[in-house]
C-alpha positions as CSV (number, residue, x, y, z in Angstrom):
1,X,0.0,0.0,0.0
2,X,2.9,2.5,0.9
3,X,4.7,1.7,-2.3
4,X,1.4,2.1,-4.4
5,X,1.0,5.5,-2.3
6,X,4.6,6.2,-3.5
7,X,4.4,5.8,-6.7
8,X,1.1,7.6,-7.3
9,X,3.0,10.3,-5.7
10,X,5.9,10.4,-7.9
11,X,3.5,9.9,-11.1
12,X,1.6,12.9,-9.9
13,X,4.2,15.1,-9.3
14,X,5.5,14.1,-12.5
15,X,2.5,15.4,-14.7
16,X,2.6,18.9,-12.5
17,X,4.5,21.9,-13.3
18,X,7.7,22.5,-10.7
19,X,7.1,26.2,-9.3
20,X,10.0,28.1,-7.0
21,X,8.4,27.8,-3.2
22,X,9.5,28.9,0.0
23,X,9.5,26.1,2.3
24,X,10.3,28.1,5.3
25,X,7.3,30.4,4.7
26,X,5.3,27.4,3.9
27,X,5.8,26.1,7.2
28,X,6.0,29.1,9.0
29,X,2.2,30.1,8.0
30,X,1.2,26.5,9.0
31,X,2.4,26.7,11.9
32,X,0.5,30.0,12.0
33,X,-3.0,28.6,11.0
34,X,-2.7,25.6,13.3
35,X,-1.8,27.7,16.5
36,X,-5.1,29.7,15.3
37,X,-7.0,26.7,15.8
38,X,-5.1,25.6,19.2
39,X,-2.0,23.0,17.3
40,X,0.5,23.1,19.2
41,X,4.0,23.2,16.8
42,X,6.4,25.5,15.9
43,X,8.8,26.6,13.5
44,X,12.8,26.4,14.0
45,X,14.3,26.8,10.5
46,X,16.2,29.5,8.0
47,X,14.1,32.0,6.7
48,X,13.9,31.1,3.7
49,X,14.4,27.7,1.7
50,X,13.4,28.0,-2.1
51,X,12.8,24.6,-3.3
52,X,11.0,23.7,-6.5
53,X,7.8,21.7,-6.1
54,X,4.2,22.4,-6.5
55,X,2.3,24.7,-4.4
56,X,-0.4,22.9,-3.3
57,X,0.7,19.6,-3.0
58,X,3.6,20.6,-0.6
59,X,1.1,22.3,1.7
60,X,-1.3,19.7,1.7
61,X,1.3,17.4,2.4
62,X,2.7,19.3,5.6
63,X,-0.5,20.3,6.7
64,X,-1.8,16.8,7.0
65,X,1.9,16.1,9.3
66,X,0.6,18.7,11.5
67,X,-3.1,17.6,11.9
């Protein structure tokens, strides 16, 4: 199941265009939303961490670490 999870994963990401993102801000406004709604985390990185990825996918992806 994990590998078939895997390898949707890297066939999705495959077929979407790669954008610059800021990781750090990313997380940093995650952090932010889930403190708004009592989640208890928080950030300890660089300020900034340009990666190249898609959007969306990379918040959804931390988003559901921190729920």
């Amino acid at each position: 199941m994990v590998s078939a999870t895997l390898a949707f994963a890297r066939d999705d990401a495959a077929l979407k265009s790669r954008l610059p993102v800021d990781l750090a801000r990313l997380l940093r406004d995650l952090v932010a939303d889930g403190a708004a709604r009592g989640t208890k985390a928080a950030y300890a990185g660089p300020d900034s961490c340009v990666v190249s990825g898609d959007p969306l996918a990379l918040k959804r992806a931390f988003a559901n670490i921190l729920d």
